[in-house]
ZAMARGU-4260 file (C-alpha; in steps of 0.2 Angstrom, whole numbers, plus 5000, padded with zeros to 4 digits):
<rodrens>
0) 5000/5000/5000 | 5008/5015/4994 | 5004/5033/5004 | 5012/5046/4992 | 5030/5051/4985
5) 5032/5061/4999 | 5034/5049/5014 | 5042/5031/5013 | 5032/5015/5017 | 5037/5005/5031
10) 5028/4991/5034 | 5010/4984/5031 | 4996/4978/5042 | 4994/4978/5060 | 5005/4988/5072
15) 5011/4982/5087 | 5014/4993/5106 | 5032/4989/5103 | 5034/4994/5084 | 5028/5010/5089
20) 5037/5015/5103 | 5052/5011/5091 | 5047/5020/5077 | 5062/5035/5076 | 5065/5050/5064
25) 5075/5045/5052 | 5078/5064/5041 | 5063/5059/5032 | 5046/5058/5035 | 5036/5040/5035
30) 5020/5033/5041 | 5016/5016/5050 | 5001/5009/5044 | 4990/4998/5054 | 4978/4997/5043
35) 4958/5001/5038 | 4965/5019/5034 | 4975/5022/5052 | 4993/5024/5051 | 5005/5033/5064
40) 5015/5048/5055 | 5034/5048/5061 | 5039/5065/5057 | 5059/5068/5052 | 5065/5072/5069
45) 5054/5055/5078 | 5038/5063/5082 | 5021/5052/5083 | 5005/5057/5079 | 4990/5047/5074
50) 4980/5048/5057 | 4968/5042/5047 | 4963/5044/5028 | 4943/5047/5024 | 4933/5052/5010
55) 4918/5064/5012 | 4911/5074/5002 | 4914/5078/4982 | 4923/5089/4974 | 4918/5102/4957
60) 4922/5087/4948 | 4908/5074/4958 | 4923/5065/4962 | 4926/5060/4981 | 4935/5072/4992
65) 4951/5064/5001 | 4953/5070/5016 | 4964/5066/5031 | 4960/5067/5050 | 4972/5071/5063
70) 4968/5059/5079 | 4981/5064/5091 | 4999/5063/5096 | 5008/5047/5103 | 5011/5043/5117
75) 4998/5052/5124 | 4986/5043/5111 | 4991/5025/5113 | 4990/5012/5100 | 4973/5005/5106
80) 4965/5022/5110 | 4970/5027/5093 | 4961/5011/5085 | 4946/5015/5097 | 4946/5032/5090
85) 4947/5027/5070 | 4931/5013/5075 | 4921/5029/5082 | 4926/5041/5065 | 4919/5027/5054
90) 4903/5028/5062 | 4901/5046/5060 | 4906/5045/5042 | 4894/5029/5041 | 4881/5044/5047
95) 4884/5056/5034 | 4894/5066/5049 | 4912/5070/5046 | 4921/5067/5062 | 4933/5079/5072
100) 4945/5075/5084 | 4934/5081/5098 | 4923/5068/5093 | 4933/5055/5096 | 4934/5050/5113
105) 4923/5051/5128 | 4931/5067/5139 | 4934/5063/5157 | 4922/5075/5166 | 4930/5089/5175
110) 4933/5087/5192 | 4924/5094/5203 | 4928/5112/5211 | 4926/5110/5231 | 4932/5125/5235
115) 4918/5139/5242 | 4910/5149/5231 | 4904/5167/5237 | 4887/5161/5242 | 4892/5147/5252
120) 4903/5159/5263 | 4887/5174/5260 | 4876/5164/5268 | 4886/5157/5282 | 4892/5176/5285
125) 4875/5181/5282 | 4866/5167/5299 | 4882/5173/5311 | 4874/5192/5309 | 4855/5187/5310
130) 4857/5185/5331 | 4866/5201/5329 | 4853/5212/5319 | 4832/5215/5318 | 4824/5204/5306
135) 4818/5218/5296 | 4836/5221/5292 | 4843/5204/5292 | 4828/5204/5278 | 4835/5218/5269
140) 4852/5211/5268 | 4847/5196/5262 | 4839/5203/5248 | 4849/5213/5242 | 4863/5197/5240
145) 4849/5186/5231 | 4842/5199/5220 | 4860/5208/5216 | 4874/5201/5222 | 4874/5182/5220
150) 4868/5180/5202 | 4883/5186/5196 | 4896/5183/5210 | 4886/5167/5219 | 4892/5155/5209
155) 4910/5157/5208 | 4926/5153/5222 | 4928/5167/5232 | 4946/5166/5231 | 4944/5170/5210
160) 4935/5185/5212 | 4943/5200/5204 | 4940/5221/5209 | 4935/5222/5190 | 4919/5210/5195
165) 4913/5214/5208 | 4915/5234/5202 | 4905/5228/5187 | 4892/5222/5197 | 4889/5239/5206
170) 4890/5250/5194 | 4875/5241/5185 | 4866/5246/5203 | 4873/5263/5199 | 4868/5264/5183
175) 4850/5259/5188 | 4848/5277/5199 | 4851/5269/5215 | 4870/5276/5222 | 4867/5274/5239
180) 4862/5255/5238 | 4878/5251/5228 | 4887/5260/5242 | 4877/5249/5254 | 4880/5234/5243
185) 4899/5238/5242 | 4900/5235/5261 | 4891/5221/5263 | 4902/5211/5250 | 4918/5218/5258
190) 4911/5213/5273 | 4908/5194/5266 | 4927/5194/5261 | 4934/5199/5277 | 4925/5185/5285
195) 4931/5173/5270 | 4947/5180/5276 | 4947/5176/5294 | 4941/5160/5289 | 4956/5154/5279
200) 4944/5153/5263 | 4952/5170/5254 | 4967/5181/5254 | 4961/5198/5249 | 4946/5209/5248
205) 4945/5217/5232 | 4928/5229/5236 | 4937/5236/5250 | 4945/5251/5240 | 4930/5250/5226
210) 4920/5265/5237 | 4933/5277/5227 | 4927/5270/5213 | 4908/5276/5214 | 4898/5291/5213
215) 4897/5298/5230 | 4884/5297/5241 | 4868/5311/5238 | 4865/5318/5254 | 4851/5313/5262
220) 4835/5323/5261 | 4826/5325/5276 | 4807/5319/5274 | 4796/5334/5271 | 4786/5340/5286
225) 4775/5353/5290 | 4784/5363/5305 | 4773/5378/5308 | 4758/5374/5320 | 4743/5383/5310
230) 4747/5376/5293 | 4751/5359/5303 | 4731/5361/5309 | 4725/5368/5293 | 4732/5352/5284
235) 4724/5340/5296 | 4707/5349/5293 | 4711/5347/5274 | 4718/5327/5276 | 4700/5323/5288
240) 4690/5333/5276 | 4693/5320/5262 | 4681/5304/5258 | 4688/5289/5263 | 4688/5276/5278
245) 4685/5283/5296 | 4699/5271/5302 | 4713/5280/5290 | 4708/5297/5298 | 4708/5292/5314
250) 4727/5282/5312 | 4732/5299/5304 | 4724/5310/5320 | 4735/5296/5333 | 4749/5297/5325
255) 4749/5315/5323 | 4746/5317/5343 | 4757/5302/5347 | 4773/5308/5333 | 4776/5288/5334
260) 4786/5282/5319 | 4771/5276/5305 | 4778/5259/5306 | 4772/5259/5325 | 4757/5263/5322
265) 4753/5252/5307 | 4756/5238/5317 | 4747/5245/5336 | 4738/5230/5343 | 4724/5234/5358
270) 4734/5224/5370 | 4747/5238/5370 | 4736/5250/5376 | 4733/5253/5397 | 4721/5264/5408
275) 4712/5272/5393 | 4696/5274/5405 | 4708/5279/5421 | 4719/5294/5424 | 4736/5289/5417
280) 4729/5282/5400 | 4747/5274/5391 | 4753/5266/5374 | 4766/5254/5379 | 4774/5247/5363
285) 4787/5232/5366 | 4803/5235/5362 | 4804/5222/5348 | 4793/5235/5337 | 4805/5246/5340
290) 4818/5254/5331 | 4835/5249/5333 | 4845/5232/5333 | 4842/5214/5340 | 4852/5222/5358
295) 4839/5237/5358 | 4824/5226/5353 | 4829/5213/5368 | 4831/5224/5382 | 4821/5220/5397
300) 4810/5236/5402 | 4814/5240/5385 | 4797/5244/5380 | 4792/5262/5373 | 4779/5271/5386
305) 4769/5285/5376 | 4756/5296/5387 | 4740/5296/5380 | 4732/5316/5378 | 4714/5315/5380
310) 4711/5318/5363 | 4721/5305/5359 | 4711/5293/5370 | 4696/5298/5359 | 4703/5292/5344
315) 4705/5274/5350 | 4688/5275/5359 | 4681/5279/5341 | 4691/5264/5332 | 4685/5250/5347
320) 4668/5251/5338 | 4678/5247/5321 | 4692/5236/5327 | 4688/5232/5347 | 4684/5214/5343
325) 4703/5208/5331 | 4719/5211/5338 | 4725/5224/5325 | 4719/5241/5332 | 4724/5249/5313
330) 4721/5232/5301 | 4722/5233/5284 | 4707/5236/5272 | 4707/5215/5263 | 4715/5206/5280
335) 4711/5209/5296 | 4724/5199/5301 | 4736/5211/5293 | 4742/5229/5299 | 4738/5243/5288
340) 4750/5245/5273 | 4763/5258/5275 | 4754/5269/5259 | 4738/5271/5268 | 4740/5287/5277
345) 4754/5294/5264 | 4742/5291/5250 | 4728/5302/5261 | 4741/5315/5262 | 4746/5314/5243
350) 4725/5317/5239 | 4722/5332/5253 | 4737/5342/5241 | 4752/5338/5252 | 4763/5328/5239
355) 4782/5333/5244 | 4775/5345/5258 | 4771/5332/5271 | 4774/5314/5274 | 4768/5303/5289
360) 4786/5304/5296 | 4786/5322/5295 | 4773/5324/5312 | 4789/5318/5321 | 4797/5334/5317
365) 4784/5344/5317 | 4780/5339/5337 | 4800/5341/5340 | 4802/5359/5330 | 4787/5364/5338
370) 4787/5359/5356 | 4807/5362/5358 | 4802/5382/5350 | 4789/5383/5365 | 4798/5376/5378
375) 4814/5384/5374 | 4804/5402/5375 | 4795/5398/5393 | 4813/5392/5399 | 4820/5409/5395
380) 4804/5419/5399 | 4807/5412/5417 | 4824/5419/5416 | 4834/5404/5415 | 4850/5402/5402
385) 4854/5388/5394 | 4844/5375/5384 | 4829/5370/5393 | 4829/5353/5401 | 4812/5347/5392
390) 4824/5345/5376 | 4830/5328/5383 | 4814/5325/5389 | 4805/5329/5371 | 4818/5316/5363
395) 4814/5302/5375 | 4795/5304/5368 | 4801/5302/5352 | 4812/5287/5357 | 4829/5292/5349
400) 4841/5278/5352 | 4853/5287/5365 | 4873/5284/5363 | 4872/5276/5381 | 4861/5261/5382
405) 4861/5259/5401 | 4857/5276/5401 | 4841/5275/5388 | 4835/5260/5396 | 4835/5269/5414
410) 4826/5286/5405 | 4813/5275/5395 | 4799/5277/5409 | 4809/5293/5417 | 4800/5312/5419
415) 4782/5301/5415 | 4773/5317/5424 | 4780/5328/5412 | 4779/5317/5397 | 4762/5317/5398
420) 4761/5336/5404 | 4770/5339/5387 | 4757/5328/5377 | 4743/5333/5381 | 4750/5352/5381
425) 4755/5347/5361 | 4738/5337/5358 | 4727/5354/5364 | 4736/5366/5352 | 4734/5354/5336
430) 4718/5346/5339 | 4708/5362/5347 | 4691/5367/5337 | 4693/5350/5327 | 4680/5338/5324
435) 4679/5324/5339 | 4685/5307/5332 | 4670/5298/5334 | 4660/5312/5320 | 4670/5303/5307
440) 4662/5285/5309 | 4648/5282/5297 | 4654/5297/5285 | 4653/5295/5269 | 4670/5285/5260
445) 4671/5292/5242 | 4661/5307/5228 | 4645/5301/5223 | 4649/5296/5202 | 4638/5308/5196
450) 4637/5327/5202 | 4650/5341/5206 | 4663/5328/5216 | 4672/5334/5226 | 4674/5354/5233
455) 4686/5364/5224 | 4687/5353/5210
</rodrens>
């Protein structure tokens, strides 16, 4: 069997191990055949490689196409592999397939990559903070891994992560409006990595210098608030004179006397409220509604004590012939079982003409500004210097988490006498000449269809 004038023949039929391991260059190219088209190239210099002669396909002529396939290189192909490997091309070519060398064996899978990927240590990082932090936040953080962080990072070692990556990844979140998140999300993946640090499963924390890398931070706009007492009132008349359930005005009204944080009030259950038909009528709201971390939320005698104004009183007298039977003093509109949702009372604001002049929050300022200007004036009127001492006292009603814990859980139920002095003092200003609670049950909730609608428009 001749193979061309280029290469010299040595040798017909079957090959055997040893007749290959001592083929050698000779200066001039040969083959080895071993027959049904495989032969073993020797090149001049004694390297080895495995081919194979096919036909496929026709040339401009309709004659067949010669053709020659490339297996592999001995020794790394043996004798029998390659034999195994010309069996396999036949079958393609048998299939109208024309084989390639990557078709040709059966590829060992890759073995498997043990080592922990970002999510694996994210997640364990993520349950040691969890006893650490509420679970509103605990919440948040995880999240914001699952919806922005471990799609793109979760899969891969932590140990293979680049500065380039995990930059990519935020500024996408940067890109989407939202700087102040990436920031956020910065920290919490530089935080994952110096725990993969300390736990011998990375060397390096490349978001630690990304922050320089990002827009900065927009300041923080405070939450729009009314601040002046007669257009605070005149905007209650205007948020009570609108059609719509008698519960939302009456929330809006308590949390107006109360300057509790919405989210307090949303969730207010009738068990939290004592001595509404005595004299020292209260609103104790346990600590774990409170804001602040899994330390504040657990404090014994850590529970929130508001004094309730008469007039604050009335509200909830009004609501028990709505709610007095469920456990939810506020419930949402579709579940009773559910507190009212967070865009109840900001939507009645948005419809009474206060879009981005007032928000729910803002009555927390509003009772600060207003309260700290009046006592402020009676301190000095009396002759005193100094800030007046009802300042502190105005700050533990509104339940700012003090720097000293041992000292805000000694002040929580501290100056109660003038706590309540002080609401009911605020609760006669705003409320005076208004409408009792009770004359919005059984109001109408919405415009007749047909008709003027509503005033003034």
């Amino acid at each position: 069997m001749i193979y061309g004038t280029r290469f010299g023949e040595y040798g017909m039929g079957s090959l055997s191990d040893a007749k290959v391991r001592n083929a050698k260059g000779t200066g001039e190219a040969y083959k080895l055949s071993d027959g049904e088209q495989l032969y073993l190239h020797v090149s001049p210099v004694g390297g080895r490689a495995w081919r194979m002669n096919y036909q496929f396909g026709r040339n401009a002529k309709g004659k067949p196409v010669q053709k020659t396939l490339t297996i592999g290189r001995y020794p790394a192909i043996s004798l029998k592999d390659a034999r195994d490997a010309r069996d396999r091309a036949k079958e393609l070519l048998a299939k109208g397939v024309e084989p390639r060398p990557i078709d040709l064996f059966e590829r060992a899978p890759a073995e498997a990559d043990m080592r922990p990927t970002f999510k694996d240590v994210g997640q364990a990082w993520h349950k040691l903070q969890t006893g650490r932090w509420s679970k509103v936040h605990a919440q948040d953080v995880a999240d914001c891994l699952d919806k922005a962080v471990y799609p793109v990072l979760g899969h891969r070692a932590i140990e293979d992560i680049e500065a380039p990556e995990v930059l990519g990844l935020l500024q996408r979140i940067v890109d989407g409006g939202a700087i102040e998140t990436a920031h956020r999300t910065r920290q919490r993946i530089s935080a994952i990595f110096v725990y993969a640090i300390a736990k011998g499963q990375a060397q390096r924390d490349p978001a630690a210098s990304l922050a320089i890398a990002l827009p900065k931070k927009p300041k923080a706009k405070p939450q729009p608030a009314i601040t002046d007492l007669d257009a605070l009132r005149q905007m209650l008349v205007c948020a009570e004179a609108e059609r719509c359930r008698a519960s939302t005005k009456l929330a809006l009204r308590l949390l107006a006397l109360t300057a509790v944080r919405p989210n307090e009030l949303h969730a207010a259950r009738w068990c939290e409220f004592e001595d509404l038909d005595g004299k020292m009528p209260l609103w104790r709201i346990p600590a774990h509604r409170m804001k602040g971390d899994a330390d504040r939320k657990g404090e014994e005698s850590g529970d929130h004590l508001v004094p309730l104004a008469p007039q604050a009183v009335d509200v909830l007298r009004a609501m028990i012939s709505l709610t007095g039977d469920i456990d939810l003093v506020f419930p949402s509109d579709r579940h009773a079982h559910r507190p009212m949702s967070e865009n109840t009372l900001r939507a009645l604001l948005i419809r009474a003409g206060y879009y981005q002049r007032h928000v729910p929050h803002g009555f927390r300022s509003a009772f600060s500004t207003i309260m700290n200007e009046r006592v402020e004036r009676e301190w000095k009127a009396a002759g005193h210097t100094g800030a007046s001492p009802d300042r502190a006292i105005i700050d533990l009603m509104l339940a700012h988490v003090p720097a000293n814990k041992v000292e805000g859980a000694y002040n929580r139920a501290a100056y109660m006498p003038r706590r309540r002095e002080i609401a009911e003092e605020w609760a006669s200003l705003l409320i005076v000449d208004m409408w009792p609670a009770g004359m919005h049950i059984g109001q109408p909730m919405r415009f007749a269809a047909t008709g003027p609608g509503k005033p003034g428009r």
